[in-house]
C-alpha positions as semicolon CSV with decimal commas, in nm:
position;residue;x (nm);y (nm);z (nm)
1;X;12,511;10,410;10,553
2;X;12,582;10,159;10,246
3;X;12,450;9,843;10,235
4;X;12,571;9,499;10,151
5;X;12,395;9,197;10,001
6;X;12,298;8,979;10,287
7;X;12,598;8,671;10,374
8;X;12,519;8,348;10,391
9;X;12,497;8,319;10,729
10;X;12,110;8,530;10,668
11;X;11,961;8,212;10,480
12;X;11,804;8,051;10,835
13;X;11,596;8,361;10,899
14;X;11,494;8,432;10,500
15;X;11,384;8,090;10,484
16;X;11,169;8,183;10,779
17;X;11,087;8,453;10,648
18;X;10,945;8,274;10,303
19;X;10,710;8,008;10,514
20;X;10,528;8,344;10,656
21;X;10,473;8,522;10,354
22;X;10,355;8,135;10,249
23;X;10,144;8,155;10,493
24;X;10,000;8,563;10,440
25;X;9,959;8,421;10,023
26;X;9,737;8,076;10,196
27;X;9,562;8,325;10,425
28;X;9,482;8,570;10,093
29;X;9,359;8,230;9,915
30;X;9,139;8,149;10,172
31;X;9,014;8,489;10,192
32;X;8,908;8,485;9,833
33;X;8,737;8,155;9,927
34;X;8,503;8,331;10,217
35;X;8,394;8,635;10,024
36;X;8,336;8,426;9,706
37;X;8,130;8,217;9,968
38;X;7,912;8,468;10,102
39;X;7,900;8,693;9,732
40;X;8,098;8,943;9,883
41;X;8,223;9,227;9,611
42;X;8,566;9,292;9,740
43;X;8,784;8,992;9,634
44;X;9,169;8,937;9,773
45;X;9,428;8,761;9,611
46;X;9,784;8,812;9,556
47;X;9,864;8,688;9,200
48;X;10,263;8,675;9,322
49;X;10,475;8,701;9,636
50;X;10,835;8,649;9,606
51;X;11,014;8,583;9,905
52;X;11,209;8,996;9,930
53;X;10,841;9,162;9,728
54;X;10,558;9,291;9,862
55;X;10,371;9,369;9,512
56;X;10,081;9,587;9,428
57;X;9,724;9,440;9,350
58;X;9,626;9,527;9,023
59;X;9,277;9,751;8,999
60;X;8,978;9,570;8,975
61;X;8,618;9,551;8,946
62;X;8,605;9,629;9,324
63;X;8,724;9,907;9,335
64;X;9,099;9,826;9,424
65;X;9,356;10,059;9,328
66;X;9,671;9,992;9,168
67;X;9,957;9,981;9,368
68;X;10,361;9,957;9,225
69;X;10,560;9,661;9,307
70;X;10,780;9,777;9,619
71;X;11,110;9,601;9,709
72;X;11,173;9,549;10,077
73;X;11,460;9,758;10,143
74;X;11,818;9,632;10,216
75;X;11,953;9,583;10,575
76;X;12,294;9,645;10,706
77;X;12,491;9,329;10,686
78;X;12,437;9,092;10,970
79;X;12,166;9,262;11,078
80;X;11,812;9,110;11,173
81;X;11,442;9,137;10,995
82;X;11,223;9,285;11,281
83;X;11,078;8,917;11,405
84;X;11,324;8,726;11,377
85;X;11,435;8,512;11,666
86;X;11,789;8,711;11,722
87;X;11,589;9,031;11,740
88;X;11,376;8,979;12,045
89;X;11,353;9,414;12,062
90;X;11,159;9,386;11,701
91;X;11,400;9,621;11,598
92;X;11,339;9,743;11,246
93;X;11,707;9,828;11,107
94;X;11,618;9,949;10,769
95;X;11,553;10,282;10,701
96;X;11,179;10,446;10,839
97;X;11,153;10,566;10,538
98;X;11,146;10,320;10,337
99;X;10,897;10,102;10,495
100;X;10,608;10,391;10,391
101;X;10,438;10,256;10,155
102;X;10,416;10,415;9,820
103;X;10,095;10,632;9,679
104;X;9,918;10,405;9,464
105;X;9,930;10,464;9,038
106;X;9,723;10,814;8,970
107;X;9,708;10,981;9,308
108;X;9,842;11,323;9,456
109;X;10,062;11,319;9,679
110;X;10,015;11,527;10,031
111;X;10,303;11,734;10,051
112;X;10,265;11,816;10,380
113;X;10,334;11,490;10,491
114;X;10,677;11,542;10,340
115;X;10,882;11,643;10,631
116;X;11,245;11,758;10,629
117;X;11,464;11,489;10,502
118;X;11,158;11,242;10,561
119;X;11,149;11,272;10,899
120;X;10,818;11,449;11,013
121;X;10,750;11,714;11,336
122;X;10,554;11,484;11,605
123;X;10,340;11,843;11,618
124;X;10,232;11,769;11,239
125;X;10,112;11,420;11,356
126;X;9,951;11,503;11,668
127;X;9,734;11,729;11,436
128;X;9,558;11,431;11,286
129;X;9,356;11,452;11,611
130;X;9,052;11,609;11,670
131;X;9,071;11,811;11,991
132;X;9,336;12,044;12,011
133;X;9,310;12,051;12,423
134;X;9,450;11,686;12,374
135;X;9,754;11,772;12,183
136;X;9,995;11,865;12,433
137;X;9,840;11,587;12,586
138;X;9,958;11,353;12,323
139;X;10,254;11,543;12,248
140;X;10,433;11,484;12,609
141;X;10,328;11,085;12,567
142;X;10,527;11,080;12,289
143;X;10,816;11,215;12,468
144;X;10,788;11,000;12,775
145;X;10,774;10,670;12,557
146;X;11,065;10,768;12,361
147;X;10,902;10,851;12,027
148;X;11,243;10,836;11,768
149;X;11,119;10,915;11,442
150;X;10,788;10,953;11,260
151;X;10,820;10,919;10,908
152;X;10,488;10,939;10,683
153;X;10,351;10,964;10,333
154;X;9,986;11,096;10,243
155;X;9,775;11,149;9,896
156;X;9,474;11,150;9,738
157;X;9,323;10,945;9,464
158;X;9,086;11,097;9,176
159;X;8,769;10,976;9,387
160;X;8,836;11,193;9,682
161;X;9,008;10,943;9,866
162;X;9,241;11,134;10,117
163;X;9,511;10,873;10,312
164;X;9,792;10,941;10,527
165;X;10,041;10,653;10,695
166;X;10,258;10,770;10,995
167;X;10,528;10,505;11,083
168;X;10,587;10,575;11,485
169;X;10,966;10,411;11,601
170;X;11,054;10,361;11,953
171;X;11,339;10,189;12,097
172;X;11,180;9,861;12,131
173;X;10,889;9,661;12,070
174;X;10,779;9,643;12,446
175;X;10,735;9,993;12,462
176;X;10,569;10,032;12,136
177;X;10,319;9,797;12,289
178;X;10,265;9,911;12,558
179;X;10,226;10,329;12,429
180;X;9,964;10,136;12,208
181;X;9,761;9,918;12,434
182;X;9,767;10,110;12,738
183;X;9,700;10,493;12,588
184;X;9,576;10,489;12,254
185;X;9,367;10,180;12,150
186;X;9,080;9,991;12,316
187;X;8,824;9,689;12,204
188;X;8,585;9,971;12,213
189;X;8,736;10,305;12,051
190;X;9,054;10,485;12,010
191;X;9,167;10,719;12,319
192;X;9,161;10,990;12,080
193;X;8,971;11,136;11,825
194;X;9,102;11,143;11,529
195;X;9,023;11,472;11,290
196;X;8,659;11,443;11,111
197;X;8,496;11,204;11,357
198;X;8,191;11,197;11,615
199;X;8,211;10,828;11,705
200;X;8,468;10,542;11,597
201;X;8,439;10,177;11,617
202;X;8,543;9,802;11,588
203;X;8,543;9,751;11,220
204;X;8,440;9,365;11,238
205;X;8,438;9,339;10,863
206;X;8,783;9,390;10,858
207;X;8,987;9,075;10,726
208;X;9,245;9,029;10,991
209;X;9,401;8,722;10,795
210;X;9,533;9,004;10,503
211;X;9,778;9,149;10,831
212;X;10,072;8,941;10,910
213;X;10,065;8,636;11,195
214;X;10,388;8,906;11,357
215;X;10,181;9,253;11,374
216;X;9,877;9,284;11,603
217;X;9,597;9,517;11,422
218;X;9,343;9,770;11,615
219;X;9,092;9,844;11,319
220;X;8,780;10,086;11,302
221;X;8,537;10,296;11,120
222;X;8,361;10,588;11,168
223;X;7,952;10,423;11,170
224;X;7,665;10,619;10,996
225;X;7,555;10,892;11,050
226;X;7,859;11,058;10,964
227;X;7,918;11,402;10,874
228;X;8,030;11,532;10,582
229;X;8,284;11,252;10,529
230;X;8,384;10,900;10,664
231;X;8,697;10,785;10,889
232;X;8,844;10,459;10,829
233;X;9,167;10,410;11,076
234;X;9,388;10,121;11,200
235;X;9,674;10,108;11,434
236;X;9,917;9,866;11,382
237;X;10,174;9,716;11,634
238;X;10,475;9,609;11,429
239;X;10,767;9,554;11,660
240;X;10,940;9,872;11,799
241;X;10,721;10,057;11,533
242;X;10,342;10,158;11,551
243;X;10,159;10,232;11,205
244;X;9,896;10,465;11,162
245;X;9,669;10,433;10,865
246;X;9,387;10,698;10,794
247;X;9,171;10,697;10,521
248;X;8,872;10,966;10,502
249;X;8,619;11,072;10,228
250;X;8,343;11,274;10,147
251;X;8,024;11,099;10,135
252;X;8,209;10,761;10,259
253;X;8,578;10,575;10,258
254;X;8,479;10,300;10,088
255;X;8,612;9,943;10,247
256;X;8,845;9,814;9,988
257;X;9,103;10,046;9,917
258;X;9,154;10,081;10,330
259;X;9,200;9,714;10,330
260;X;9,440;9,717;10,062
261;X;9,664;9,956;10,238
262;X;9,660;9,829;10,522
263;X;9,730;9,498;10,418
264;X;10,008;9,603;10,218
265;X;10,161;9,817;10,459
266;X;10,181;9,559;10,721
267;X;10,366;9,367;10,465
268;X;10,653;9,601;10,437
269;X;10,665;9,588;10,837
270;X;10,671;9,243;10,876
């Protein structure tokens, strides 16, 4: 469907729209602040954020990769961004698949997270979890709460790295919610398993001030002893839309890049 340059009838909610990502750039500032504080090695900061960007972070010393700039995709005239006030179904009207974020600079992309036309089988997502007994399980949850589309985008980076994002739509944010905080999160643990794990939990190092004040995270990690690699995973209610971010890696995910993604991922949803 083509797509017109927003009227000027959209300034009210773009000007909302600046003061958050004012906010997420404070929020980044003050993050740098803490882990300077306590001589933490993984450093945020944002070095620009233009009212329509979400940019990459540039590698550094940390280990952070290096990310292209992404421009948030155009909506149909007149419509809505997901939390705005005249959108109170959190309805995300661009395209799914645009809102994946891209594979950072140097990495390979999973190509069977490709899909036809974009759109990926809910079977190929449901295998991301460990017990097959649970599938059909999980597969006829899907169907009851109205599961749309899943689009999703996967690769891995020269250390090992292996990360997939699924982008889950539904036909509102209520139900989105409520798929995610009655069946498949808790404080404690995930409902299910994802592949490559014994045990999963909170991950309270986690900076929840790098997600957006709209989207409400569920964060963990996989604790030690692990096997014969790590699980980082985060689940992350964004209107009528529910992100999944995996990250796994042999011998350990290491905390940064995870953070990264997520972080940047939640701004293309918000």
């Amino acid at each position: 469907m083509p797509t017109e340059e927003p009227t000027a009838v959209d300034a009210p909610p773009e000007v909302r729209k600046s003061r958050r990502v004012l906010r997420g750039v404070l929020r980044w500032t003050a993050a740098v602040a803490v882990f300077a504080a306590v001589g933490s090695a993984a450093a945020y900061g944002v070095t620009r954020m233009e009212r329509t960007d979400v940019p990459g972070l540039a590698t550094r010393t940390d280990g952070r990769w290096t990310y292209p700039e992404v421009t948030m995709p155009s909506l149909p005239s007149g419509s809505p961004r997901p939390f705005a006030q005249a959108n109170p179904a959190g309805a995300h009207y661009a395209d799914l698949r645009d809102l994946v974020l891209p594979a950072p600079e140097g990495a390979e992309p999973d190509e069977s997270l490709r899909g036809k036309d974009g759109w990926l089988a809910t079977d190929e997502f449901v295998k991301e979890y460990r017990d097959a007994s649970e599938h059909a399980e999980l597969r006829q949850l899907f169907v009851d709460f109205g599961l749309r589309h899943v689009a999703a985008r996967g690769w891995t980076t020269s250390d090992g790295t292996h990360t997939r994002i699924y982008l889950l739509q539904f036909d509102t944010a209520a139900v989105a919610d409520d798929l995610r905080n009655r069946h498949l999160v808790s404080y404690s643990e995930p409902a299910y398993a994802v592949r490559g794990t014994d045990q999963s939990v909170p991950d309270e190092a986690f900076p929840m001030e790098a997600v957006g004040d709209d989207l409400v995270p569920s964060v963990y990690v996989e604790p030690q002893p692990y096997g014969a690699e790590q699980v980082r995973q985060a689940y992350l209610g964004a209107g009528d839309v529910l992100a999944v971010v995996l990250q796994s890696r042999k011998g350990g995910a290491a905390a940064v890049p995870f953070q990264q993604t997520v972080a940047l991922q939640s701004g293309l949803l918000g």
